[in-house]
C-alpha positions in Angstrom: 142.9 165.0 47.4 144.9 161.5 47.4 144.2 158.7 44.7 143.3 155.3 46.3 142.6 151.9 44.5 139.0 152.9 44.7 139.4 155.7 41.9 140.3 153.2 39.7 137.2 152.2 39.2 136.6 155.5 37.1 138.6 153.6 34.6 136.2 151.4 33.7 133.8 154.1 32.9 136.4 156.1 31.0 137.3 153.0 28.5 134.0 152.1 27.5 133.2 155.1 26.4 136.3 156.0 24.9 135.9 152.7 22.7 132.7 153.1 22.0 133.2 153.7 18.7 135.0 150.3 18.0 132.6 147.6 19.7 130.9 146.2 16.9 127.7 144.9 19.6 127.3 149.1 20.0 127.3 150.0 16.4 124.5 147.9 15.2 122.0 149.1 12.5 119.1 147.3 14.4 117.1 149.3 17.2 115.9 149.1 20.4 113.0 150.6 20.8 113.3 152.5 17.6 116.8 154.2 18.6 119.9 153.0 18.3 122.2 150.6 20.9 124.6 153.1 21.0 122.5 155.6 22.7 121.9 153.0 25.5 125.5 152.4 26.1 126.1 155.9 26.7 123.1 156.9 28.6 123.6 153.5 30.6 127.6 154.7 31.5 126.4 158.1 32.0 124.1 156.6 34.8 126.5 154.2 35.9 129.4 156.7 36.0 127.0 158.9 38.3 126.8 156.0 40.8 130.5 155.8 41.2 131.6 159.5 41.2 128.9 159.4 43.9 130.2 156.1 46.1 133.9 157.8 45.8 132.6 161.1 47.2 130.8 159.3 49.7 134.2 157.9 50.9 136.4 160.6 51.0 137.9 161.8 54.5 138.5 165.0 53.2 135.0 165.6 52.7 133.3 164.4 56.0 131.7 167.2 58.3 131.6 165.5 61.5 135.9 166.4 61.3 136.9 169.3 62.9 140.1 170.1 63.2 141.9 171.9 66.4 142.1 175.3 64.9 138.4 175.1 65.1 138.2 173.8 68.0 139.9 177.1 69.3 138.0 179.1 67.8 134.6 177.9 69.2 135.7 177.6 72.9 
């Protein structure tokens, strides 16, 4: 597998839940509909990490089945 500039967008994903713990808007005592913020901010990156693992595998070469390489080629004629 290679790394392009599209699998940086993992990063994004990465960070926020890494710092988590230290964005004060997250750790609220109030409630959203009677549970806590912080359980929205991880369920919502959870969701949205989903959606771009998803878009990246969608994109890979490596993973497309309409390639077929020669040795396979051989082997069916």
């Amino acid at each position: 597998m290679h790394l392009t500039k599209a699998h940086l967008a993992l990063i994004l994903p990465i960070a926020a839940l890494i710092l988590t713990p230290l964005l004060p808007f997250v750790n609220t005592t109030t409630s959203v509909l009677g549970l806590p913020p912080i359980l929205f901010w991880v369920g919502g990156w959870a969701i949205a990490t989903t959606f771009i693992l998803s878009m990246l595998y969608r994109r890979e070469p490596e993973l497309d089945d309409t390639l077929v390489d020669a040795d396979e080629q051989e082997a069916r004629a």
